[in-house]
C-alpha positions as protocol buffer text, in pm:
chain_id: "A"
residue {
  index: 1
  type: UNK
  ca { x: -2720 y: 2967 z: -3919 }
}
residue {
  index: 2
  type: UNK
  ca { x: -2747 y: 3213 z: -4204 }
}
residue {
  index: 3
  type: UNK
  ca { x: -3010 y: 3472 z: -4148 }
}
residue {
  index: 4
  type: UNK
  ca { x: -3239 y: 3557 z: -4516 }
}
residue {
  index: 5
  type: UNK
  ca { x: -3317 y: 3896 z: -4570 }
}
residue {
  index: 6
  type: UNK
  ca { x: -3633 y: 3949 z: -4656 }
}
residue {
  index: 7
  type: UNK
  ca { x: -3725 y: 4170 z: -4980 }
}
residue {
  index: 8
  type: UNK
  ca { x: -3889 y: 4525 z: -4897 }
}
residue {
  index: 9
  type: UNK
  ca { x: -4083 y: 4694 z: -5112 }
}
residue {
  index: 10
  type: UNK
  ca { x: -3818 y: 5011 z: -5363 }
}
residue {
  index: 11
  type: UNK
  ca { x: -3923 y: 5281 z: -5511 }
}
residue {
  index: 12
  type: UNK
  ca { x: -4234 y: 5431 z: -5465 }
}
residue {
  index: 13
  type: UNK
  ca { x: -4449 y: 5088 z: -5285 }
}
residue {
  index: 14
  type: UNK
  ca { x: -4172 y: 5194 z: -5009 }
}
residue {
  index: 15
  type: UNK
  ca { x: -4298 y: 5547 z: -4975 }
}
residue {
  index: 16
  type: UNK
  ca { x: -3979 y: 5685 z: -5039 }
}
residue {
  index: 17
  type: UNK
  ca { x: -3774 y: 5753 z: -5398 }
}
residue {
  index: 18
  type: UNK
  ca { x: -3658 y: 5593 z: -5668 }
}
residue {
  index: 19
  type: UNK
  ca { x: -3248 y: 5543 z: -5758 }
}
residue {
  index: 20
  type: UNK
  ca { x: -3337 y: 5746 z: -6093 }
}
residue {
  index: 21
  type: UNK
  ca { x: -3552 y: 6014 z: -5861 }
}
residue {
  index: 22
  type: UNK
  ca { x: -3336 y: 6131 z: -5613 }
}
residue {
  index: 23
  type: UNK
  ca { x: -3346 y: 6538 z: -5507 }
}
residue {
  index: 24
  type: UNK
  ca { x: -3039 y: 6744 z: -5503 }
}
residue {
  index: 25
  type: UNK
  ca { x: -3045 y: 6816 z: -5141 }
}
residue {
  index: 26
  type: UNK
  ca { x: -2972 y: 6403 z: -5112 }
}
residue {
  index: 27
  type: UNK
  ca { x: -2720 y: 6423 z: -5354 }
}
residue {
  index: 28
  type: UNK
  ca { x: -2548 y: 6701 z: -5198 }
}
residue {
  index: 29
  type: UNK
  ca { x: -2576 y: 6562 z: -4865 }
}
residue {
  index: 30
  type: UNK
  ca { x: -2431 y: 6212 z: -4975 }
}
residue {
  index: 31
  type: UNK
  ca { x: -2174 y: 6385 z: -5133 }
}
residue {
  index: 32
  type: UNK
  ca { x: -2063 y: 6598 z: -4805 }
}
residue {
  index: 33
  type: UNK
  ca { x: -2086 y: 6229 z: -4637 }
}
residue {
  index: 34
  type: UNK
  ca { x: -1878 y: 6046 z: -4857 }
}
residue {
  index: 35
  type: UNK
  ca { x: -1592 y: 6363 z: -4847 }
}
residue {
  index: 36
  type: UNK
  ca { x: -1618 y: 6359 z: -4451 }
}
residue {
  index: 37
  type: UNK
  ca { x: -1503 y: 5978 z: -4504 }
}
residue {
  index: 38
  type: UNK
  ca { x: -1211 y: 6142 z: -4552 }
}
residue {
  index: 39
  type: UNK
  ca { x: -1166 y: 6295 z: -4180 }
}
residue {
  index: 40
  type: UNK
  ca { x: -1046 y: 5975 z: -4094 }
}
residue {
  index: 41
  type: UNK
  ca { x: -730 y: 6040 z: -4246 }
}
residue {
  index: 42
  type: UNK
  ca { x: -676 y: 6255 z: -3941 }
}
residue {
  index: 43
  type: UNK
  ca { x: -667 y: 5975 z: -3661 }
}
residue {
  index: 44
  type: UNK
  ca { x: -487 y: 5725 z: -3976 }
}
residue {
  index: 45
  type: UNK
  ca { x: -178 y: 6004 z: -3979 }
}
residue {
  index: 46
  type: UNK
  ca { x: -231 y: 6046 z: -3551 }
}
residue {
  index: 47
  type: UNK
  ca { x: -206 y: 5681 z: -3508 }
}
residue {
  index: 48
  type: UNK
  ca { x: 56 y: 5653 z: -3766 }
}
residue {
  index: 49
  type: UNK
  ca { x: 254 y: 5921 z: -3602 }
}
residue {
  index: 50
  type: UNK
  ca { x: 211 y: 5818 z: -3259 }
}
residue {
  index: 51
  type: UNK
  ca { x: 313 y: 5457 z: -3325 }
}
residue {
  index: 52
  type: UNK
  ca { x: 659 y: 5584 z: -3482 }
}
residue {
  index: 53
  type: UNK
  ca { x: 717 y: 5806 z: -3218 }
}
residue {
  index: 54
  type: UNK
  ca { x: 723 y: 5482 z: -2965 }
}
residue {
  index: 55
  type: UNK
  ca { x: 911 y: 5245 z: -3221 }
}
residue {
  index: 56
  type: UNK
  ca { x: 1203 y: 5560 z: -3195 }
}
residue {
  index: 57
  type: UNK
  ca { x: 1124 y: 5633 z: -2791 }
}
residue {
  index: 58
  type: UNK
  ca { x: 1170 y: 5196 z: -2751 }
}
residue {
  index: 59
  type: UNK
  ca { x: 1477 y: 5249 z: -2945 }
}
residue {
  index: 60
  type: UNK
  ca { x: 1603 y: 5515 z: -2741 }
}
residue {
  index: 61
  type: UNK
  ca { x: 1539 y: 5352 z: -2451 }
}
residue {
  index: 62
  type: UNK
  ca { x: 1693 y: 5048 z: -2559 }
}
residue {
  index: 63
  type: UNK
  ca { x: 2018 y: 5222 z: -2605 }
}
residue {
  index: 64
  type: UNK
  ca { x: 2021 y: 5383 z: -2304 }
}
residue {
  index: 65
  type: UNK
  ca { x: 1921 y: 5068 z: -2144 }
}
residue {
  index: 66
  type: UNK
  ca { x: 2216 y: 4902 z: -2272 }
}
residue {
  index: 67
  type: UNK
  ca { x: 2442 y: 5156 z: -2200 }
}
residue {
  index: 68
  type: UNK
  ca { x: 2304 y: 5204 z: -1817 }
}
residue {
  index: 69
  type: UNK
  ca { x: 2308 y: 4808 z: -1763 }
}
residue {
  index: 70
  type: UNK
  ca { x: 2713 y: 4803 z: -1867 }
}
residue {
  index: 71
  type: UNK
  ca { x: 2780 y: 5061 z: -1622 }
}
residue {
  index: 72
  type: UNK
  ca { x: 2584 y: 4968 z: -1285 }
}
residue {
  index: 73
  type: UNK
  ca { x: 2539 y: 4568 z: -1394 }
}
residue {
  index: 74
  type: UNK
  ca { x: 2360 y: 4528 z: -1063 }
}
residue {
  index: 75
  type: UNK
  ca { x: 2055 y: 4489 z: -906 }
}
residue {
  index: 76
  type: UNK
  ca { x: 1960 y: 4237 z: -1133 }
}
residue {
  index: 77
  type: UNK
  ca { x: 1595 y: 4304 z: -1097 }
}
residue {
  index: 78
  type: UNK
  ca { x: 1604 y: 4646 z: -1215 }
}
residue {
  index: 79
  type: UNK
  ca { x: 1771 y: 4585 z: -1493 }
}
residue {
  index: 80
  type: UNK
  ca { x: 1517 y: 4324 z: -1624 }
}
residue {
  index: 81
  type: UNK
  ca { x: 1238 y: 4586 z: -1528 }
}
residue {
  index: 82
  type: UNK
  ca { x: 1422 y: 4811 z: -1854 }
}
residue {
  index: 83
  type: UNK
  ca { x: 1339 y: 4565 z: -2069 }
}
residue {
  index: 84
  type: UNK
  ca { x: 1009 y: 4526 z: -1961 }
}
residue {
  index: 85
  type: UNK
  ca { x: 970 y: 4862 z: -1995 }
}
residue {
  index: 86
  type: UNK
  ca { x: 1125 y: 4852 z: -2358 }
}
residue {
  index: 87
  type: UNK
  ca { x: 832 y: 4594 z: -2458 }
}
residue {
  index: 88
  type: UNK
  ca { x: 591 y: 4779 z: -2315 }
}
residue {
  index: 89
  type: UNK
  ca { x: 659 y: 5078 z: -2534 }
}
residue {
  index: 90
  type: UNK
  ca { x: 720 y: 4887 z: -2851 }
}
residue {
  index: 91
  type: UNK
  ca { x: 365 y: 4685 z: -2771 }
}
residue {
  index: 92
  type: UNK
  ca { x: 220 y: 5018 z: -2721 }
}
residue {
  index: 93
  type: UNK
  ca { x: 323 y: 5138 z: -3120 }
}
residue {
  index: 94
  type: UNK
  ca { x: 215 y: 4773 z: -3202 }
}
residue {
  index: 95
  type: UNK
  ca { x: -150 y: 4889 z: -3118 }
}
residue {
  index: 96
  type: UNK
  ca { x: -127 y: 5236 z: -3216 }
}
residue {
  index: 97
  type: UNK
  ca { x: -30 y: 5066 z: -3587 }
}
residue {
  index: 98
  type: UNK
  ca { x: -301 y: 4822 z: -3563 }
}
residue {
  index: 99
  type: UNK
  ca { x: -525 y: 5093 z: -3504 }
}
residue {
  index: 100
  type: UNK
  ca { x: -446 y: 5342 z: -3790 }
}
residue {
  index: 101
  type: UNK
  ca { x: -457 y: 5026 z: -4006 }
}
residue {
  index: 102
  type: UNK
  ca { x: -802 y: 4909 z: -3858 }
}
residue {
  index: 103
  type: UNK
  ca { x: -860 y: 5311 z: -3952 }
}
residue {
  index: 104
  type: UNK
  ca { x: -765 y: 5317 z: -4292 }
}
residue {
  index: 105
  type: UNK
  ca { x: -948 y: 4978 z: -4328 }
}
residue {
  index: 106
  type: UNK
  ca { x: -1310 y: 5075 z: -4211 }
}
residue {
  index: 107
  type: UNK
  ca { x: -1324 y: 5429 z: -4350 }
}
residue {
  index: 108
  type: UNK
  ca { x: -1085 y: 5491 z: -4617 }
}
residue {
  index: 109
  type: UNK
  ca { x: -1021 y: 5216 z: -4846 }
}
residue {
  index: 110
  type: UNK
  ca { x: -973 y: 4816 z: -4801 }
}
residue {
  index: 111
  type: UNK
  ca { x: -593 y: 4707 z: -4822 }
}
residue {
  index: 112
  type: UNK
  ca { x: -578 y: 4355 z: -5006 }
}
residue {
  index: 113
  type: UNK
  ca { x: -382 y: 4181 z: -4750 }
}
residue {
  index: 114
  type: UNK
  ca { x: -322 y: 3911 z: -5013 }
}
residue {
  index: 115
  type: UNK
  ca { x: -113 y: 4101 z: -5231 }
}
residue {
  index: 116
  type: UNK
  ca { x: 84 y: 4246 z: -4948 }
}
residue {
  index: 117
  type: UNK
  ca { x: 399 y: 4062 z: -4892 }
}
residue {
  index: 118
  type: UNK
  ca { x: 471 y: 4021 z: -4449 }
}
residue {
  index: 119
  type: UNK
  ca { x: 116 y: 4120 z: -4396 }
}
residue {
  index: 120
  type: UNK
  ca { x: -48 y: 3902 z: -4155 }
}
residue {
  index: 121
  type: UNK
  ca { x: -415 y: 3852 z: -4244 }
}
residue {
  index: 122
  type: UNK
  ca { x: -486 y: 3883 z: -3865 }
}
residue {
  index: 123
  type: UNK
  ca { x: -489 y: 4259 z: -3957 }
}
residue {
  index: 124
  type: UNK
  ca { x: -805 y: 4261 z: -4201 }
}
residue {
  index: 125
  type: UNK
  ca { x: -1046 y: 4440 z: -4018 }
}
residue {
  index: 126
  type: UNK
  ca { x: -1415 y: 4406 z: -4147 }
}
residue {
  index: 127
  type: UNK
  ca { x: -1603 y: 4653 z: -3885 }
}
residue {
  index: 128
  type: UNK
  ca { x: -1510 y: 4828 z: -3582 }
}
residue {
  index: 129
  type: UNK
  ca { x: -1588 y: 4512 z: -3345 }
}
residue {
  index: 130
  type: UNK
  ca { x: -1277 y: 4364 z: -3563 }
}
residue {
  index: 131
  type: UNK
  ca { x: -1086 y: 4731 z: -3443 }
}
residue {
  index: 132
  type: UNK
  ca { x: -1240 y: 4741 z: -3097 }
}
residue {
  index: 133
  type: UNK
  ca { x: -1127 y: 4336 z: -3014 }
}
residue {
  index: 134
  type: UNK
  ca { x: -768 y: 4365 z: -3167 }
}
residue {
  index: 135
  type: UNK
  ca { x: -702 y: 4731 z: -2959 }
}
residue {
  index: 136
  type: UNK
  ca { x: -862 y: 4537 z: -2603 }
}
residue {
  index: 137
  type: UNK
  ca { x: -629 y: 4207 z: -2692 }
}
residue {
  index: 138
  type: UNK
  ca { x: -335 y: 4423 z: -2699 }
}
residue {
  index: 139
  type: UNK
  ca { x: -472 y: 4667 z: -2383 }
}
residue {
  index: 140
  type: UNK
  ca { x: -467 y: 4316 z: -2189 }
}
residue {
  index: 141
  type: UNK
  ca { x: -115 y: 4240 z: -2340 }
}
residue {
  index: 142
  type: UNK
  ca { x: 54 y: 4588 z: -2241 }
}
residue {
  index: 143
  type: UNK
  ca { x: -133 y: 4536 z: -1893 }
}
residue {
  index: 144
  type: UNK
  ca { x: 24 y: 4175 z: -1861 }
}
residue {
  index: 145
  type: UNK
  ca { x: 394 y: 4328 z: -1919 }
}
residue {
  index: 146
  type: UNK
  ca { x: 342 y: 4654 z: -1700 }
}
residue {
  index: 147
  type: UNK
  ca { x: 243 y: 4497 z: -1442 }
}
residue {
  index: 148
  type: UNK
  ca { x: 513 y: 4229 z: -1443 }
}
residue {
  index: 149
  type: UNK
  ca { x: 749 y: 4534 z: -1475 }
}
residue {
  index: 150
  type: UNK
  ca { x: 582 y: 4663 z: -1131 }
}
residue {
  index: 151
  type: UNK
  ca { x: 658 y: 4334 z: -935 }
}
residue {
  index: 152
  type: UNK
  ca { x: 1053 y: 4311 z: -1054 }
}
residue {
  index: 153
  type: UNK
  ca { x: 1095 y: 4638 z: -836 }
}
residue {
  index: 154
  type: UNK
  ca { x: 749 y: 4617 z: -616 }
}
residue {
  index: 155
  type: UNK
  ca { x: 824 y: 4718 z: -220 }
}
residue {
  index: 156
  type: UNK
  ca { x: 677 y: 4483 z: -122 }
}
residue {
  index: 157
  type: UNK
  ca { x: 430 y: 4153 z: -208 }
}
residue {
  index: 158
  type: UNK
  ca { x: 118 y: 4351 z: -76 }
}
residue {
  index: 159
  type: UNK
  ca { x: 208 y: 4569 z: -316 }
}
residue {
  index: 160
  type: UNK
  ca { x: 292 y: 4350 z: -616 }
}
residue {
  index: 161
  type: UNK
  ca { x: -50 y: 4167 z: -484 }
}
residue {
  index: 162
  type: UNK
  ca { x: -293 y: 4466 z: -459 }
}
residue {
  index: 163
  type: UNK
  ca { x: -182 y: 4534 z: -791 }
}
residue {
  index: 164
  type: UNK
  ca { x: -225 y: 4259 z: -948 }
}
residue {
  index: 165
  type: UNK
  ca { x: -605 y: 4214 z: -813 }
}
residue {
  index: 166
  type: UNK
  ca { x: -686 y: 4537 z: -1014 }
}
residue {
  index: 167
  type: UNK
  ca { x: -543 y: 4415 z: -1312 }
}
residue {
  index: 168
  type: UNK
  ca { x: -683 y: 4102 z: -1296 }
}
residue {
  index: 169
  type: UNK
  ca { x: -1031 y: 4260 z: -1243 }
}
residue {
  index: 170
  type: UNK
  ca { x: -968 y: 4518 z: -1529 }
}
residue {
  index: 171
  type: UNK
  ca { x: -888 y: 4179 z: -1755 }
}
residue {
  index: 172
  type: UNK
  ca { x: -1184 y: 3993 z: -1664 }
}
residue {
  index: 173
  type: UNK
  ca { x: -1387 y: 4280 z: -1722 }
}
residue {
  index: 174
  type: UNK
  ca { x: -1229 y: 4336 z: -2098 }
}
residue {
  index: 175
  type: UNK
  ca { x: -1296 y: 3963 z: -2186 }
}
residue {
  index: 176
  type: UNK
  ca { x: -1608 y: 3953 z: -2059 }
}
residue {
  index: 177
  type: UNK
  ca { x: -1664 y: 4258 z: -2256 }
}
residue {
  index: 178
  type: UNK
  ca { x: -1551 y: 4065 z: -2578 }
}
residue {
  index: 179
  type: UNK
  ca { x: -1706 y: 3754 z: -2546 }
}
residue {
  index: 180
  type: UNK
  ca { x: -2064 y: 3891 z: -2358 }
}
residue {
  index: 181
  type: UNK
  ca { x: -2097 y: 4190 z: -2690 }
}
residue {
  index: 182
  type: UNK
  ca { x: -1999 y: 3886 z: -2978 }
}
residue {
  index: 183
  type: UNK
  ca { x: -1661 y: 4078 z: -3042 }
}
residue {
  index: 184
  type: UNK
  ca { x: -1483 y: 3733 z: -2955 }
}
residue {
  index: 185
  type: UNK
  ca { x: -1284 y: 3510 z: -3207 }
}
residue {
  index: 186
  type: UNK
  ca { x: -1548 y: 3283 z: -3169 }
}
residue {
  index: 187
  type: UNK
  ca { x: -1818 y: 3515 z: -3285 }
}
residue {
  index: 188
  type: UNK
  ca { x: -1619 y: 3541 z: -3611 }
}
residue {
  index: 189
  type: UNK
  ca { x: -1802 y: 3443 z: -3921 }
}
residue {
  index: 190
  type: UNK
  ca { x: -1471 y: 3375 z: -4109 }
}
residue {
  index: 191
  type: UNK
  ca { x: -1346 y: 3149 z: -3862 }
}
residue {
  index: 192
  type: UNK
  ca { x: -1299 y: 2799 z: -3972 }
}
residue {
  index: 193
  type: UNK
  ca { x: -1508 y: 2566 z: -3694 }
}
């Protein structure tokens, strides 16, 4: 269902001013707007910054990982629980990219996925409900993994159960929270039905 906009009345019918009549102080002030477009170069270089700086803490963890499973190759358990923890930080910089390209996307400039070679077009973000759904998807993800990190050395089942109940509540509540506010896949305009 497409909706039509109807036409309102320009210039002066509309009560307000012409393109060709505009005062200075609107001119100066769209001109302060469009510069503070540029403050979002402060989160983009954040995000940016933050992601790398859990791609090289994975890393390091990954070696020392390694290096601790070859010398105490048992419990088992705990040594799968490292790994979990190592894709738990690398999903972490996953999102913290996404989001300084979602970022860059919606206030600094467009990136034409289509030129960019081993760019998924996934990552095109058209408005922040495109950010917002992406960052929650990948919230749930690192959730999942944490929590299945938890039950490979949980105390006990209560534990590992109690847990789980929270997450599971926290989950429900973020799809809910997509699908209920039309920030679901299926909400999508550009998805093929």
């Amino acid at each position: 269902m497409e909706r039509e906009m109807q036409s309102e009345p320009e210039g002066e019918e509309a009560g307000g001013e012409t393109k060709g009549n505009v005062s200075p102080g609107n001119i100066g002030l769209e001109r302060i707007l469009a510069t503070s477009l540029r403050l979002a170069y402060i989160p983009v270089t954040v995000l940016l910054l933050a992601a790398l700086g859990a791609f090289v803490y994975g890393t390091y963890f990954f070696i020392h990982s390694v290096r601790h499973i070859v010398d105490r190759p048992v419990p088992v358990g705990h040594q799968i629980g490292l790994f979990l923890v190592d894709v738990d930080l690398f999903l972490i910089g996953a999102t913290l990219l996404i989001s300084a390209v979602g970022f860059y996307e919606l206030f600094v400039r467009e990136i034409p996925f289509e030129n960019a070679t081993g760019v998924p077009a996934w990552l095109e973000m058209h408005d922040l409900n495109d950010l917002k759904g992406r960052v929650i998807a990948m919230i749930v993800l690192v959730v999942s993994v944490t929590f299945a990190e938890v039950v490979v050395d949980a105390p006990s089942g209560r534990y590992a159960l109690e847990l789980g109940g929270g997450i599971a509540v926290v989950i429900v509540a973020l799809t809910v929270f997509l699908r209920w506010s039309g920030h679901g896949p299926e909400n999508d305009p550009r998805r093929e039905r």
